[in-house]
C-alpha positions, 0 to 999 in steps of 0.5 A, a space after each residue: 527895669 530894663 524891659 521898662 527901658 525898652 518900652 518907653 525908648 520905643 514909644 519915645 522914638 518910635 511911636 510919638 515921632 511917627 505920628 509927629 511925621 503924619 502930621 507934617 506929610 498932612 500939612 506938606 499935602 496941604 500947601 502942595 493942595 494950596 499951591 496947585 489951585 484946586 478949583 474948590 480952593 476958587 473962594 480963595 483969591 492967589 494971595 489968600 491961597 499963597 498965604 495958607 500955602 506959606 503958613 503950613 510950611 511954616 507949621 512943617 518947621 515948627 513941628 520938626 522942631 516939636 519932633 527934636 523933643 522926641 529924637 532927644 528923649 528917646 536917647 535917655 532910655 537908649 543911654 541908660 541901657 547902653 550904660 548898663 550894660 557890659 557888652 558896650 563901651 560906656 563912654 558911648 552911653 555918656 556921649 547919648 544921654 549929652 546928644 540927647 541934651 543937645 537935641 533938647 537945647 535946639 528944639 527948645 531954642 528954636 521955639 522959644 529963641 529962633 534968632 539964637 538956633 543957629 549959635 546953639 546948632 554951632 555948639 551943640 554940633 560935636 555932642 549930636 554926634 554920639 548917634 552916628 558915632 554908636 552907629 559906627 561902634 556897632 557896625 565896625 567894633 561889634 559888642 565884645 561877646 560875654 563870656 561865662 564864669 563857670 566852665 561849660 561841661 563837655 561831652 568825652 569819651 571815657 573808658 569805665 572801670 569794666 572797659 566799656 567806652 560811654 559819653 560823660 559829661 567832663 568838668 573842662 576846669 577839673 578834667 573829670 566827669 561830672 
């Protein structure tokens, strides 16, 4: 279960957001192409070409926001995975799936209500940090180191009944060999 977590975490946030981004270097190369003036674009006059130039950088807006979709699923898995375990703190695991609702809610209004993203950005701000915030716990707090339930036997040194030395394995728990 938690390898199928894994999995779609990395197709969610790796695999579909990748290609997203070649998309968007496409289109960013595009207007670059328009603006510059290359002499096959001589069938278009300046106005034309500015125009194009002015749709694909508005098409980089649209699919950054597409790419917010993606940047929010991706922390459902992390989440779910963060929560689970026992080696973070859970709180960290509630504060994701709530990010990834936030990056939902923006890219969400920002296709279908434009004229409400910045109110939304506003509110949705404090619950966005729960990335830099997991982040953070892991690179000052680390994830607290399991421990075993059952005593690990160790290698000592003891005397046989004919008084020969030999290496046993020793139960710590009880202090006799095993």
């Amino acid at each position: 279960m938690d390898q199928n977590l894994a999995v779609l975490m990395v197709i969610l946030g790796g695999v579909f957001p990748a290609a997203i981004d070649f998309f968007i270097v496409l289109n960013d190369a595009a207007a670059l192409i328009l603006v510059r003036g290359a002499d096959f674009l001589s069938v278009f006059e300046k106005p034309q070409r500015d125009a194009l130039a002015m749709l694909f950088l508005r098409m980089h807006d649209q699919e950054i926001l597409a790419a917010e979709i993606f940047w929010g699923l991706w922390l459902f898995p992390l989440a779910i995975l963060v929560y689970r375990s026992h080696f973070l703190p859970r709180f960290l695991g509630v504060w994701l799936i709530i990010n990834g609702f936030a990056y939902l809610a923006l890219s969400f209004t920002g296709l279908l209500l434009p004229h409400y993203e910045d109110v939304v950005s506003k509110i949705a701000f404090p619950a966005q940090l729960g990335e830099v915030v997991f982040m953070l716990w892991l690179l000052v707090m680390g994830a607290k180191v399991q421990t075993v339930n059952a005593p690990v036997p160790t290698k000592k040194s003891i005397r046989t009944e004919s008084g020969i030395e030999a290496n046993a394995r020793v139960d710590t728990a009880h202090g006799r060999p095993s």
